[in-house]
N, C-alpha and C positions, 0 to 999 in steps of 0.2 A: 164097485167097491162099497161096503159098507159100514161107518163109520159113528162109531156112539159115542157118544159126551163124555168126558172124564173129566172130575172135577176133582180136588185135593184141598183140602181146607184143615193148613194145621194153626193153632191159637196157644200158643204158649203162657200160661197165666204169670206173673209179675207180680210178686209179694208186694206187701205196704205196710207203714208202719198198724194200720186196723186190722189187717189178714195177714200176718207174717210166715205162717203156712200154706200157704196158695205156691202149687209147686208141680200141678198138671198141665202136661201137655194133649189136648183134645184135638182128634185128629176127624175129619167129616169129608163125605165123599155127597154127599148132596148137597145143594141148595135150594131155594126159591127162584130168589133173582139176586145179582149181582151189578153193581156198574161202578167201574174205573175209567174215572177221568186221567191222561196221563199227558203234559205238554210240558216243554222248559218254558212257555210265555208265562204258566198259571204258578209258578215259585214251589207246589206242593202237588204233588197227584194225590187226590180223593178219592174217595168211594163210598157205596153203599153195601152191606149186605145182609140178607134177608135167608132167615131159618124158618123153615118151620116150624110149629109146636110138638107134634108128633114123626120125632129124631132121634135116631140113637148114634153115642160117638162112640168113639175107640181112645183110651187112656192109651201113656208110653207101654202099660204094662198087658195091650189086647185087652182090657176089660173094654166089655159093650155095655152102655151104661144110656139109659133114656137121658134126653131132653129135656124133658117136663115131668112132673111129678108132685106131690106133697113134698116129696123132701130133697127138692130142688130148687136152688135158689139161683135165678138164671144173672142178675146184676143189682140187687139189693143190699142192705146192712146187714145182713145174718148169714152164719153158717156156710161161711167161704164162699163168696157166688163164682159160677162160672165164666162168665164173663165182667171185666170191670175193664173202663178207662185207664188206659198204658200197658195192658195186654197187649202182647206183639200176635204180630198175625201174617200168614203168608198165604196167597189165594193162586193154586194153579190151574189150567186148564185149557182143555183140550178135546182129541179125539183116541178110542183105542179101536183096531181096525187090523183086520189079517190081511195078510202078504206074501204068499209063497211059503204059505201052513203054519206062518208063525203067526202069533200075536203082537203088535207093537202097540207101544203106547206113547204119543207127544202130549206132554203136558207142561208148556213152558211156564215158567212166572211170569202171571199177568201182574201180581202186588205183593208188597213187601212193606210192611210197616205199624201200624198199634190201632188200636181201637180207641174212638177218640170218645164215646156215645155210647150209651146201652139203651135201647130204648124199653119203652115200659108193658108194651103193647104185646099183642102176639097176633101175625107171626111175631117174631121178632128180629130186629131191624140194629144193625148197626153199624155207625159211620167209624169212616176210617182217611186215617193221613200216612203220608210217609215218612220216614226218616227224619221230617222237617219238625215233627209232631216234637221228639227231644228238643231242636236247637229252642223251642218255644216256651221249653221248660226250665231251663237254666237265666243266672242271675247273672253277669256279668259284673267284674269291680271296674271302674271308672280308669281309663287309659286314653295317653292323650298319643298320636304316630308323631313322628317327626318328617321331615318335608321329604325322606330320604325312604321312606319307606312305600313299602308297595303294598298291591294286593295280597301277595302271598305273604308278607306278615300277619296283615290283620286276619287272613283264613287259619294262620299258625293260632292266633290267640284265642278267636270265638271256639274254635276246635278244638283246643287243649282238652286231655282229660276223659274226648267224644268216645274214642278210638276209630273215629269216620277220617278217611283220606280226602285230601282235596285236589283238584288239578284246574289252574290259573291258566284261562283259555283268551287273557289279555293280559300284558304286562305294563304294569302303567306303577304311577303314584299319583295320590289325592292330594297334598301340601297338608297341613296339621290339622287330623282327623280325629274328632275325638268320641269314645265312647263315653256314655254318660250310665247310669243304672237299667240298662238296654239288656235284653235276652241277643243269644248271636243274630233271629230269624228278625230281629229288628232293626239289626247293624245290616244283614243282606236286604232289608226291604229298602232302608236310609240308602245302600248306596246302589239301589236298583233305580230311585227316587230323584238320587241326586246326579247321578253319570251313567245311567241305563246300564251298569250292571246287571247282568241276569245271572239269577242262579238255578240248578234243580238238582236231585240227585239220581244218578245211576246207579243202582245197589248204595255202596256206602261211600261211593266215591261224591264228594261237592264239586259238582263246575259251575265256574265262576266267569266273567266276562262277558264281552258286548257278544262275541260272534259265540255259537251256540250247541254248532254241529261240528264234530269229531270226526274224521274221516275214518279211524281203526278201527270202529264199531259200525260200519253203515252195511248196512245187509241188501240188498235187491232183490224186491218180491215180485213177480210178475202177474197182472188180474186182467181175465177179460171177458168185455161185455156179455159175449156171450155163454160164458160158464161161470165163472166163481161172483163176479158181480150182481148182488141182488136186487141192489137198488142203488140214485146213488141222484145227488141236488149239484149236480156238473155241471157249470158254464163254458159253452164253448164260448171263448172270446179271439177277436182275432187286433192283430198288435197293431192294425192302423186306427181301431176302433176306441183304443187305451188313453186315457187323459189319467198322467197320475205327475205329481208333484211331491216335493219335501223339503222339509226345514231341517238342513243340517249345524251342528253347531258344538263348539267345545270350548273350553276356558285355557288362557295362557295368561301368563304371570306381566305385570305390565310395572313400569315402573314407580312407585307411590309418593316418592319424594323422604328424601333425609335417611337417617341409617338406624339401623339395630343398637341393641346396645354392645352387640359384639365387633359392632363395624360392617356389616353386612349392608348393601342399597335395601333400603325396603320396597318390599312388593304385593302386588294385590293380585287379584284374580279377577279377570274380563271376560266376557262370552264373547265372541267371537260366531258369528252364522250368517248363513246365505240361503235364499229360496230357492231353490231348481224345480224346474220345470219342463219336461220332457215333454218333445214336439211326436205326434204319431207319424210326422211324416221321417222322421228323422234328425238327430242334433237334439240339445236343450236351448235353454234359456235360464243365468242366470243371475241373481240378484242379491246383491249385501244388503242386508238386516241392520239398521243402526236402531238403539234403544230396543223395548221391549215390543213393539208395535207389530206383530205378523199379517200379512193379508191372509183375508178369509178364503177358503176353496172355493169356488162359485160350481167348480162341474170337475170330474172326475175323485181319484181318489186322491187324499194327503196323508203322507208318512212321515216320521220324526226320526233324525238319525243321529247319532253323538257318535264321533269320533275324536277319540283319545290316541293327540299323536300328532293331528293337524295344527299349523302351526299359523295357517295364514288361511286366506278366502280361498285362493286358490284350491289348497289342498282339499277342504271342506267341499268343493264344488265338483275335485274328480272323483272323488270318494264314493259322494249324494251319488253320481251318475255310474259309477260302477253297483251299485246296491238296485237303482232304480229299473237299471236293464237286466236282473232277474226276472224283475216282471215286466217286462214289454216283451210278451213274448206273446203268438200263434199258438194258442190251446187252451185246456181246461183248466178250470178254477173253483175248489168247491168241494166236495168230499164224496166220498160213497162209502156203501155197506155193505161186506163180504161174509164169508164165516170166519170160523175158531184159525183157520190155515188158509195160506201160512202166516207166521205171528209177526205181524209189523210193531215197531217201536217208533216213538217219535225221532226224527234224524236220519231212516234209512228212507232207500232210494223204493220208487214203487214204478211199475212199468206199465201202463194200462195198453191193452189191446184190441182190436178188432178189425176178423178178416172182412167183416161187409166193407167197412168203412176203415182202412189202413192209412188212409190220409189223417188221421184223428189219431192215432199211434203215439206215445211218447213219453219219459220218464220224468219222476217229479221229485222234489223232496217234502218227506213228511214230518207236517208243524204238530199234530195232536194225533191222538188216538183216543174213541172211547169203547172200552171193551163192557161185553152186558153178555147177557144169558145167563143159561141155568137149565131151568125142566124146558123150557121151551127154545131150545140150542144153544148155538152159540155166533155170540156177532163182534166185530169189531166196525166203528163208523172212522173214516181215515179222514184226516184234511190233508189238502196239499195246500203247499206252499208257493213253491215257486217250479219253473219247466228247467230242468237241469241239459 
């Protein structure tokens, strides 16, 4: 089977009040190079991308129109440039490949989102964010939540206006949360900061909360060593070998003494945590936290957990150990590098294989993706997360 690169690169230009005429869409089936970073740990997927000088695009209307020229202005002050900062931009890509005399073509979306950079250079080179790129650009007015409120208000209010959907993947409330003259991406960072909310986007949907992966959306791809795998920085590790620990920990309302002025007890907010420490041979060990004091790791790994919800040590400590025994597990840790197919996203399941060694066999969930290529193919580098 023989399969060629297919790339799709459309750039929607975005008026402003200096170009109020900027109203093409440039559509490009080449690049240079490409790379998209894509994780819910990293808040935003990034990228790069790289043209060359000597390009011609395609307008909505099939005109073929060069790249470069005298009377092109690729992201300067004159004469409508083709590229500028909050130009939206969509980057597909893929293989086209025959099949029982027909032709197909997979070209999924690798990126969705604006141009954040033009650079000055050539080739030329420009960075890109997603959907996150807007929430960075709005003002917000100063609003204070009341104790009663949740996450899915305050996603109702940074969003107002967005047209982006959200979906609240924790249900909680923060007690009296206030915005101050904050953009929304700095209300998501405050409470990623403050109670490890994470956020990222799926196309234009917001998810929100501790836990991260979506079961409706998780795809399983299957790779193995000896064919689709190219390369790949894979730890085999084995789960008697594992020394890993965590500080879990979350705040409840404690009594403060005297009353509101509405007659309400008043109350304050306490961290509450414990250190766990999982034994390789089996069972943990673990430990209430008073004050701010943590012991340092001396050997293995250490993780930080917030759970919203726990009420006491107890709960903190089966929680820590439900989390911690994803990873004690018999197998691989660590990433590899495949091609363009098939197209993994961060949150689906990945299956690796091999017949020499089937003992090694096993399915993971994946934390990042960084997609790359161009004239020189196409790659995706995978992390895994944890042995599902």
């Amino acid at each position: 089977q023989m399969y060629r690169v297919a790339i799709n690169i459309t750039i929607t230009q975005v008026p402003n009040v200096s170009f109020p005429n900027r109203n093409k869409v440039i559509r490009l089936s080449f690049a240079t190079n490409y790379e998209i970073i894509s994780s819910w740990s990293n808040f935003t997927d990034t990228g790069t991308l790289t043209l060359p000088k000597n390009l011609y695009y395609k307008t909505e209307n099939n005109e073929v129109l060069p790249l470069s020229g005298r009377n092109v202005n690729i992201g300067g002050f004159t004469n409508n440039p083709l590229f500028l900062r909050g130009d939206k931009i969509k980057i597909e890509a893929g293989y086209r490949y025959v099949q029982g005399g027909q032709t197909i073509k997979e070209t999924p979306t690798l990126f969705e989102g604006y141009i954040t950079k033009v650079g000055a250079k050539m080739p030329i080179e420009l960075s890109l964010e997603d959907n996150m790129y807007l929430l960075k650009q709005i003002a917000l007015k100063p609003k204070t939540f009341t104790i009663s409120d949740g996450l899915e208000q305050i996603l109702d209010y940074i969003l107002e206006g967005t047209g982006f959907t959200h979906s609240v993947l924790t249900k909680t409330t923060f007690g009296e949360f206030t915005i101050q003259n904050e953009t929304p991406a700095q209300v998501l960072q405050k409470l990623q900061r403050m109670m490890n909310i994470n956020a990222y986007f799926r196309g234009n949907d917001l998810r929100c909360g501790v836990l991260t992966y979506v079961a409706s959306d998780m795809v399983k791809s299957v790779f193995d060593f000896n064919q689709n795998i190219i390369d790949d920085q894979l730890e085999y590790q084995r789960k008697d070998d594992i020394k890993l620990s965590a500080v879990a920990y979350n705040y409840i309302n404690v009594d403060a003494g005297g009353n509101t002025q509405d007659g309400n007890p008043k109350t304050k907010k306490q961290r509450i945590q414990v250190l766990v420490e999982m034994k390789p041979s089996g069972g943990y060990k673990s430990t209430v936290i008073t004050g701010s004091s943590v012991p340092n790791e001396t050997e293995g790994e250490r993780r930080t957990f917030f759970f919203i919800g726990a009420t006491n040590t107890d709960d903190l400590t089966k929680l820590a150990v439900e989390q911690l025994e994803k990873y004690m597990y018999t197998g691989f840790k660590g990433s590899f590098t495949t091609f363009g197919i098939p197209f993994v996203k961060h949150g689906d399941n990945v299956r690796l294989i091999n017949k020499y060694l089937p003992e090694v066999e096993g399915t993971y969930k994946v934390k990042s993706v960084v997609y790359s290529g161009a004239i020189d193919g196409l790659r995706q580098d995978i992390e895994l997360d944890y042995k599902i």
